[in-house]
C-alpha positions, 0 to 999 in steps of 0.5 A, spaced: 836 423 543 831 418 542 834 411 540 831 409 534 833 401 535 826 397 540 830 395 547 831 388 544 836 391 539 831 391 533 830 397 529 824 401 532 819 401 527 816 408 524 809 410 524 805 413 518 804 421 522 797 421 518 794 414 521 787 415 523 784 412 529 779 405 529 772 407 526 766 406 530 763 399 528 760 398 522 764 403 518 769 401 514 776 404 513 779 408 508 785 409 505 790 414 504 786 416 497 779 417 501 776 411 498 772 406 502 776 399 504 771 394 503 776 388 505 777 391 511 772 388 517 769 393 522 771 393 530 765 390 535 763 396 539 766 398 546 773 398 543 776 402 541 777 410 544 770 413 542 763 410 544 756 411 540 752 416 546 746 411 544 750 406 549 749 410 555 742 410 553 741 403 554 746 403 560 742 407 564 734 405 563 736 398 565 739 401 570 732 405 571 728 399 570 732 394 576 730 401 580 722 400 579 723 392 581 726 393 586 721 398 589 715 394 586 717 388 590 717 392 596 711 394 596 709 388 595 713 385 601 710 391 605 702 390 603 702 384 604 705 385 611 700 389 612 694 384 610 697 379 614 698 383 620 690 385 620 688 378 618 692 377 625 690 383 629 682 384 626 677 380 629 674 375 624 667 377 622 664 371 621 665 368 628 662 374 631 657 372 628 657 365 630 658 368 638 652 372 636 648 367 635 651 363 640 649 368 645 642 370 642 638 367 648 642 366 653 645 373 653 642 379 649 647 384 651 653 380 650 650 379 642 649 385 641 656 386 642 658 381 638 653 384 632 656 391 634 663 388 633 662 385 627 659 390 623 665 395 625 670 390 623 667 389 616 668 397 616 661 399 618 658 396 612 655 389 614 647 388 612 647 381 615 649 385 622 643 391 622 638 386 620 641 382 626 641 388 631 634 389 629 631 383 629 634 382 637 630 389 639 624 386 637 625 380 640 626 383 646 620 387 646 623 394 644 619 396 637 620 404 638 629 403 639 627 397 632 624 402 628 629 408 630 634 403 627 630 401 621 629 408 619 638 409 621 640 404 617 635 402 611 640 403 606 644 398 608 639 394 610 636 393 604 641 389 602 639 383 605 632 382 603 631 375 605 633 377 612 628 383 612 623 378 611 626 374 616 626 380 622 619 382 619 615 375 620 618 376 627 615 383 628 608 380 626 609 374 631 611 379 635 605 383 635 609 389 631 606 391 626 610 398 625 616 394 625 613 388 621 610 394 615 617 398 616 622 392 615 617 389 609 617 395 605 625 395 605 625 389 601 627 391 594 623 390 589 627 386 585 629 381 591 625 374 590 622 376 597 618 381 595 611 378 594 613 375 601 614 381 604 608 385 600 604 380 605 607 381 610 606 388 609 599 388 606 597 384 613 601 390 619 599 396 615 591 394 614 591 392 622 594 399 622 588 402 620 594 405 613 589 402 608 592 406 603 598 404 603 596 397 603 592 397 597 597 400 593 602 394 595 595 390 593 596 394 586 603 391 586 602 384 587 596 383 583 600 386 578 606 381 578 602 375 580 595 376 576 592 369 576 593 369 584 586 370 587 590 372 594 591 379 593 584 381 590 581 378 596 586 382 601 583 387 596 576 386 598 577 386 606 582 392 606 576 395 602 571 393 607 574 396 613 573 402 609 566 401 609 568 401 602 562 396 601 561 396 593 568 396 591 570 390 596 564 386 593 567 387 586 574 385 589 572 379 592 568 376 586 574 376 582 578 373 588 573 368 587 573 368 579 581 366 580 580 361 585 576 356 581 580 357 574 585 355 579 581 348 581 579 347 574 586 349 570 591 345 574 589 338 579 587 342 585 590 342 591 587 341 600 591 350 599 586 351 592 580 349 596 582 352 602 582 359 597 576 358 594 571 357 600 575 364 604 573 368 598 566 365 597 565 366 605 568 373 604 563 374 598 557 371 603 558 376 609 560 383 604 553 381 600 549 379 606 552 387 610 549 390 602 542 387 605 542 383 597 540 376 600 539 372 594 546 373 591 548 372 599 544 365 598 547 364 591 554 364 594 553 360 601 549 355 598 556 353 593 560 354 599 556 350 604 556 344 598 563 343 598 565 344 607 568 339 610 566 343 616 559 345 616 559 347 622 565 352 621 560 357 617 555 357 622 555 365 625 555 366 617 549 363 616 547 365 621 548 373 620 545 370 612 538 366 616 537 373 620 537 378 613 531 371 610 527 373 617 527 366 619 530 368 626 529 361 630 534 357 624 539 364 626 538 363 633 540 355 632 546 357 629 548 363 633 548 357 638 553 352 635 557 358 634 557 360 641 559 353 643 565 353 637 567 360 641 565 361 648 570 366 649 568 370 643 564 377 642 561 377 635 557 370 636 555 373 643 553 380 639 548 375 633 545 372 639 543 379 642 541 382 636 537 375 633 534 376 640 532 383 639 529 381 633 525 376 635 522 382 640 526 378 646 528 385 649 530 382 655 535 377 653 538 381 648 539 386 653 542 382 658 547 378 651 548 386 648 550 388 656 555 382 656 557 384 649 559 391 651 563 389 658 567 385 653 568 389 648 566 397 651 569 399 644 563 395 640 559 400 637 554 396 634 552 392 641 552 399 644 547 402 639 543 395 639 544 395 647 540 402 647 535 400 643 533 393 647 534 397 653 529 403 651 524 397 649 524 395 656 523 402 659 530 402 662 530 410 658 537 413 662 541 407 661 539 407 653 541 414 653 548 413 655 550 407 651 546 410 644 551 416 647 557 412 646 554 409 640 555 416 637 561 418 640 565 411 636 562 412 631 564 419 630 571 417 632 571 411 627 570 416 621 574 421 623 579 416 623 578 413 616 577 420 613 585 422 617 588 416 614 584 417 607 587 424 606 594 422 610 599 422 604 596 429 603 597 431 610 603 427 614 604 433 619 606 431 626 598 434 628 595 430 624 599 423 627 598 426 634 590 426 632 590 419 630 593 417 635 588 420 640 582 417 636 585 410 636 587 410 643 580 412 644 577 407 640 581 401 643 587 401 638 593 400 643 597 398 637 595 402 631 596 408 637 603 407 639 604 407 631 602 413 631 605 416 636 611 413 634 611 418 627 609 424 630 615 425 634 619 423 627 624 428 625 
């Protein structure tokens, strides 16, 4: 039987058998009526014997939360290890570029590891080291193996133009005209270098014989720089290689426009000057090869005004004297201009044909056969040759040079209608075919460029 007194002795206390257990927090109790207690306080949560589910919630996305951190920070560690170890373990581009440099000269192969390196730590995408690469395969006179790598990373490339610019200037000084062209023309034309590389540009493909393409670069730098008498003038000289003799004359003559606006707009400069006279001598030797001597003596007279070096205009004048007909002047010049270049070809040539002129066939002979031996691709000394040769009853030695006179003249044509139509056919034959006519017309240079396309995938 159960004791109803508490083990002190004290009468055990009863307990109401309809008592309810404690409400969750914030409900108030109620009494044995059902009416609410308001005096009674509620109970903080978590005492009590029941939970609110909610509590669970909250317990468990901090948990999740703390989970997310913890990995976040490991990844962090883990990432940061990883950059530090290929900082430590991958070799530091800019020094390769310093010992590429460093070996430049001394050690061309041991450079072009270096660059090699380089580009490969920069994971393959490095403009400065393919320029670097290439600039090195100029210089050390492989202009086959610099084109190759030009047409195999252009893209890349490109993105250096200032070193573009560069490579070029050094494929020209080199004697590289394809490369010099090919490395100018990647220059984009938003780069600050672009006029630069147009010139560049403009200059290796005339002496390429790709006239075309240098007129349409002309186009793009008159357009962006329309006050600057330079590229009408380059404008005029490409023309004149065309034998385009009208067009050039009309080029030339703007050139000239633009360069005296140039000397009365602005406090003119030893450059300006420079500028006007090359355009006004241009514009003398294109009207006097038109056989229209007025205006041929119009422009050499204001050219010859202002030369500090009259003696520089001599074979000019001389060319102009002989188409006036006062062929004793002409031969005075041609002399001066014989002493100015004793080693050159055209004074030599104006001698002879002078000499002829004057019914000295004899001595234009003996000039014109000196002309021929120096430059056997001459067709004008051969032609001249011919004639002085028939004059003095030398028949069988005229037949032959008039004979080689046609032959070059034939072959000089065929090769400006091939490059006038080349953007229509640029088939290996056709490249093929300009290089077996520049190789026979003494275009060593302008040949190897064309063998070089024909063989282009």
């Amino acid at each position: 039987m159960t004791s109803s007194k508490e083990p002190d002795g004290r009468p055990r206390r009863r307990r109401p058998a309809d008592r309810t257990p404690p409400p969750a927090s914030g409900t108030p109790r109620v009494d044995s009526s059902g009416t609410p207690n308001s005096d009674s306080h509620a109970q903080p949560a978590g005492r009590g014997r029941a939970t609110h589910p909610a509590s669970h919630v909250d317990s468990d996305g901090r948990r999740s939360s703390y989970r997310r951190l913890v990995a976040l920070g490991v990844s962090a560690v883990v990432v940061s290890g990883l950059l530090v170890w290929q900082r430590l373990t991958r070799p530091d581009v800019d020094r390769l570029l310093a010992d590429a440099r460093r070996d430049w000269t001394a050690n061309a192969s041991a450079a072009d590891d270096h660059l090699e390196r380089a580009i490969q730590a920069a994971g393959g995408s490095l403009p400065v080291g393919h320029v670097l690469r290439c600039r090195l395969r100029v210089e050390l006179q492989r202009p086959a193996d610099a084109l190759a790598y030009l047409d195999a990373f252009a893209a890349e490339m490109a993105a250096d133009p200032a070193g573009l610019v560069e490579l070029a200037l050094t494929a020209e000084q080199m004697e590289q005209p394809a490369v010099a062209a090919r490395a100018a023309r990647l220059v984009p034309v938003s780069a600050p270098t672009r006029m630069a590389a147009l010139r560049i540009a403009v200059s290796s493909q005339r002496s390429l014989g790709q006239f075309e393409q240098a007129l349409e670069g002309l186009q793009e730098w008159s357009a962006a720089a329309p006050r600057d008498p330079a590229p009408r003038l380059e404008a005029a000289r490409t023309l004149r290689q065309q034998a385009r003799l009208m067009p050039a004359i009309a080029e030339c003559r703007a050139a000239v426009q633009l360069a005296e606006a140039r000397l009365t707009s602005i406090e003119p400069t030893p450059g300006m000057q420079a500028s006007v006279a090359s355009a006004r001598r241009e514009l003398v030797e294109l009207l006097v090869t038109a056989r229209d001597a007025a205006a041929a003596r119009e422009t050499f007279d204001q050219l010859a005004a202002v030369a500090t070096d009259r003696a520089a205009l001599a074979l000019v004048e001389g060319y102009l004297l002989r188409l006036e007909g006062r062929l004793e002047e002409a031969l005075d010049r041609v002399e001066l201009a014989c002493q100015r270049q004793p080693a050159g070809v055209e004074p030599r040539f104006l001698r002879g044909v002078v000499l002829s002129d004057a019914a000295r066939f004899a001595d234009a002979a003996d000039q014109l056969k000196e002309v021929v031996r120096l430059d056997p691709h001459h067709k004008e000394a051969h032609y001249k040759l011919a004639q002085a040769l028939q004059r003095t009853g030398q028949a069988n030695e005229a037949r032959q040079h008039l004979e080689t006179s046609a032959r070059l003249t034939k072959l000089a044509e065929e090769r400006l209608a091939l490059q006038q139509r080349l953007a229509d056919e640029p088939a290996p034959a056709t490249f093929r075919r300009l290089a077996e006519i520049s190789q026979a017309l003494g275009l060593e240079r302008e040949a190897a460029y064309w063998r070089a396309q024909a063989t282009v995938k």
